[in-house]
Each structure stands twice: as structure tokens, then as C-alpha cells.
N, C-alpha and C positions, 0 to 999 in steps of 0.2 A: 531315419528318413521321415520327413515329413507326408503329411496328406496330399491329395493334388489336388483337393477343393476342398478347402477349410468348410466345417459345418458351420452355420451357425448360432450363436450364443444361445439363444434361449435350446435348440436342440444338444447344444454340449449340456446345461441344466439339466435337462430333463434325463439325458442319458446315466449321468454322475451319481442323479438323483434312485434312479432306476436301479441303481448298482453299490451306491455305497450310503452309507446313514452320516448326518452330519448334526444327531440331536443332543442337545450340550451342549453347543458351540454357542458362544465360547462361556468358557465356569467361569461364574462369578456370585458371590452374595448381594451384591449392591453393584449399582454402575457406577459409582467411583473407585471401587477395587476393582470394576473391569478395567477404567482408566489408568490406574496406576500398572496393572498391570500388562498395559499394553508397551509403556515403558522396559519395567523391567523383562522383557521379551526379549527384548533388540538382543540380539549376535546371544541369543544362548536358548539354551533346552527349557523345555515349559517345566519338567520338572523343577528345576533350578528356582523359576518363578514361582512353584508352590511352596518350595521352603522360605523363601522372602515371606509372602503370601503369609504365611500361616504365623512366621517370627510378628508382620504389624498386626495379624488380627491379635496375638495375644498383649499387644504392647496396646490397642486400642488406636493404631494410628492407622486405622481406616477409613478415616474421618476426615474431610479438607480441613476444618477448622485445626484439629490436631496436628494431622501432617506439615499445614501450613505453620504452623511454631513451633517446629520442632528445628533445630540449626542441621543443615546437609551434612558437616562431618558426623554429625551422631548415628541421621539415617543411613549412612555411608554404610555402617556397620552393623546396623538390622540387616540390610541388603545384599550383604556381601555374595551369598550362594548366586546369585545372579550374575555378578561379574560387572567387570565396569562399573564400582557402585559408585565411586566419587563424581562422574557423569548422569549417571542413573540417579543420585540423590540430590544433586540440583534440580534437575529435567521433575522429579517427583514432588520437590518444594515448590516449586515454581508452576507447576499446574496446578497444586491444590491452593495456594494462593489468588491463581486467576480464578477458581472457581469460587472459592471466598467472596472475592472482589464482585464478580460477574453474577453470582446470586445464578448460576448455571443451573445447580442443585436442590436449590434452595423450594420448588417445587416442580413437579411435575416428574421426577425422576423413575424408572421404573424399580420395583423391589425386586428382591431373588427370586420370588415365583415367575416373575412376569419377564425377567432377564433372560429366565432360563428356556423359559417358552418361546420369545421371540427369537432366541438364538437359536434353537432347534428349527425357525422358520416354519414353524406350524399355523402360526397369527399373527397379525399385526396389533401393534400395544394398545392397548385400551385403555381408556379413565385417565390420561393424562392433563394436567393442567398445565398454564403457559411458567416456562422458567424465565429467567432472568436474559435467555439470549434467543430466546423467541425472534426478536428483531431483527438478525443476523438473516442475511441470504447463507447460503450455503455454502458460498467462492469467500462473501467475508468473515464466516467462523472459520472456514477452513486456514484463511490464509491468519487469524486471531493465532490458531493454535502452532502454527508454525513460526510464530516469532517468539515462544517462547523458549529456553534453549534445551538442545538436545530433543526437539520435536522433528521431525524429518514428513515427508510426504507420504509414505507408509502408516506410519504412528499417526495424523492428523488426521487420514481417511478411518483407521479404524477408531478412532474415538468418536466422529463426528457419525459412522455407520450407528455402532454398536450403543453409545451413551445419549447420542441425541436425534438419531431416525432420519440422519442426512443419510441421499442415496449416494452410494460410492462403490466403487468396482475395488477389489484391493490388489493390486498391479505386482506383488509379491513375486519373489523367487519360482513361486510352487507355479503360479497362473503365469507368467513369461513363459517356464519350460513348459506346460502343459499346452498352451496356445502356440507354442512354435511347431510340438509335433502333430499338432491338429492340421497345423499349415499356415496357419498367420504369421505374415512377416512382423516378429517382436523384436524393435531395439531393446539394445539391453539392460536400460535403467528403468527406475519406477516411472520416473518423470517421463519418460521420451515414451514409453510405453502407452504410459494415460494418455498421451496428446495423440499418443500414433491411430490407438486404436479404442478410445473411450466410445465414439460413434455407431461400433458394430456393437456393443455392448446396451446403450442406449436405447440402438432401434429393435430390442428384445420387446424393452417396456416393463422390467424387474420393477418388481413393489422393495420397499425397502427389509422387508424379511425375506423375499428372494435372495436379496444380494447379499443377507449374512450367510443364509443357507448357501449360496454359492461357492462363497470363502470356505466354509466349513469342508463342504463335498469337495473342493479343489486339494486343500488341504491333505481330507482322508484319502483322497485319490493319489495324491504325490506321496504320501508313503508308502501303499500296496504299488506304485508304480516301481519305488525304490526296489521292493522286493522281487520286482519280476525281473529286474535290469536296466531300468531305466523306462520313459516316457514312452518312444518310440513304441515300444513293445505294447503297453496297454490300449496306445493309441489305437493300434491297428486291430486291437481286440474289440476295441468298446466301438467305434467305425468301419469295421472289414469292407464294407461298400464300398469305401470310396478312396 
């Protein structure tokens, strides 16, 4: 059962935050191995994506320029532990090409220290210089990444979050169930979600290291929620108020 008076957003933050840790989020060495593996994600276990993960770094195809020349049946089969690779290694050609292309990368990127600190949502990035898509609103990167194939509205928000400090909510499986037992009415797609409910989210005022830290705490929270039995239960722990 739901809430009878949804909190809101910046108070679910800070609540989540108060209760579960979400620093690490998300691993990565470089942000284009965050980007690739935002990809290999889709429909499987992150374990799964470490064993990809670990097979390109030692092939050295963590690289756009490598990635990008490398032919999709080959990556197919680096990728396999992932699942869905034949999907997954066009979707992984075909973004490291546009980053080739787009010169994305090409400066301003953050390193693993600095990846690993903004994902933790300790600080926002520093020492950045302008990349190649600087120019880009944030509706026209976003909607850049979604015409590539095998990109979806999920995968487009977390790269444009995570790799280039666009702010985005991640409208995920974890944050629908988590917002529905709070009490917000969430349709049940990503999409219908963002349109329904981007505005309460918005009038928070999230910096863009909030909002990874948010994904992250949603995340850690949708697990221990798994363990207690579901949503509902934590909900009513973490807001007994209301």
C-alpha cells in the first residue's frame, strides 16, 4: 500500500541518503567504460558486465577509437557474459563511433579519480574543459543518443547524467516501484513516467551530483527493500509519519 501523501523529492533524497550509502556509483576507470557500460547493463546482472568489462580492458578496447574498429560479430564475443551481445555489440560500435565522430571525448572528459568521486555525489566535476558536444542543449544530446541503435531512454539519461553532467532523473524499474510506494501515481514506462512526473523532481533543484547520488541511493535502497519483502515495507519504515 501506498503513502497518503507522497513526500517530497528532495525529502525522499535526503531520507535515502540518511540511511543508505551510494559511494562508488557508478564503477568505472574512464567515462567511456562508464558509457559502454551503461549498454551492457540492459536486461542483466552488473556482475555479468564486469566480466565483459574486464575481457575489453584486457583486449584494450576501452578506447572509442578501438571500439569503433573493431567489426560487431567480433565484439559480439568479448561480450557475450552479458547477454544479448549481438544487440549489445552494434549498440557498443555505434556509440563509440559517434564519439569518434562528435570529438565527445576528445577533451574535457573526467578520469577515474574524478568519475569515481562525482558518482559518490560528494562534488561536482572540476577542471573540465569544453568537448566536442558542448553545443548540444541537453533535449538535443539527449535525443543525439537515442537515434543511435539499441540506445533507449534509460541508457540516453544515464550517459548524458554520468559521462557529460546533463541533469536527469533515471526513471528506472528501482525509482517507478520506490515512487509508487511513497504514493506517487507512476505510469509504467520510463517514458510516461519522465513526462508524468519529471516536474516534482525538478522543483527539488538537484545539482547534477545529486541526481547521480539519487540513482545510486534508489538503487541501494531497491535492494535492501527486496530483502525485507518488497517496497511497501521500507516505505513505511523510512516515512512511518505519513
Amino acid at each position: 500500500m501506498s503513502l497518503a501523501v507522497p513526500p517530497a523529492q528532495r525529502l525522499i533524497f535526503e531520507t535515502l541518503r540518511g540511511r543508505f550509502d551510494a559511494e562508488g556509483w557508478w564503477p568505472a576507470k574512464s567515462t567511456f567504460e562508464m558509457m559502454v557500460g551503461a549498454i551492457l547493463v540492459q536486461n542483466t546482472a552488473w556482475r555479468n558486465v564486469e566480466t565483459s568489462i574486464r575481457a575489453l580492458r584486457e583486449r584494450a578496447l576501452l578506447d572509442p577509437a578501438a571500439l569503433a574498429a573493431i567489426p560487431a560479430e567480433d565484439l559480439a564475443e568479448v561480450i557475450r557474459p552479458s547477454g544479448f551481445m549481438t544487440a549489445k555489440s552494434r549498440s557498443a560500435v555505434a556509440l563509440a563511433r559517434w564519439t569518434v565522430e562528435t570529438g565527445a571525448l576528445e577533451t574535457g572528459a573526467l578520469d577515474a579519480g574524478a568519475l569515481e568521486t562525482v558518482a559518490a555525489g560528494s562534488t561536482e566535476p572540476g577542471g573540465r574543459t569544453p568537448s566536442g558536444i558542448t553545443d548540444r542543449t541537453d533535449a538535443d544530446l539527449r535525443e543525439e543518443l537515442l537515434a543511435l541503435p539499441g540506445i533507449g531512454p534509460e541508457t540516453a539519461d544515464v550517459i548524458g547524467l554520468y559521462a557529460f553532467d546533463r541533469p536527469a532523473f533515471i526513471w528506472d524499474t528501482y525509482a517507478r516501484r520506490m515512487l509508487t510506494a511513497v504514493g506517487y501515481p507512476v505510469p509504467g514506462s520510463y517514458p510516461a513516467a519522465r513526462r508524468a512526473l519529471t516536474a516534482t523532481v525538478e522543483a527539488a533543484g538537484f545539482s547534477v551530483s545529486e541526481y547521480r547520488e539519487f540513482h545510486g541511493l534508489i538503487v541501494e535502497a531497491g535492494k535492501h527493500a527486496r530483502s525485507l519483502g518488497g517496497w511497501d515495507v521500507l516505505a513505511a519504515e523510512l516515512f512511518p509519519a505519513r
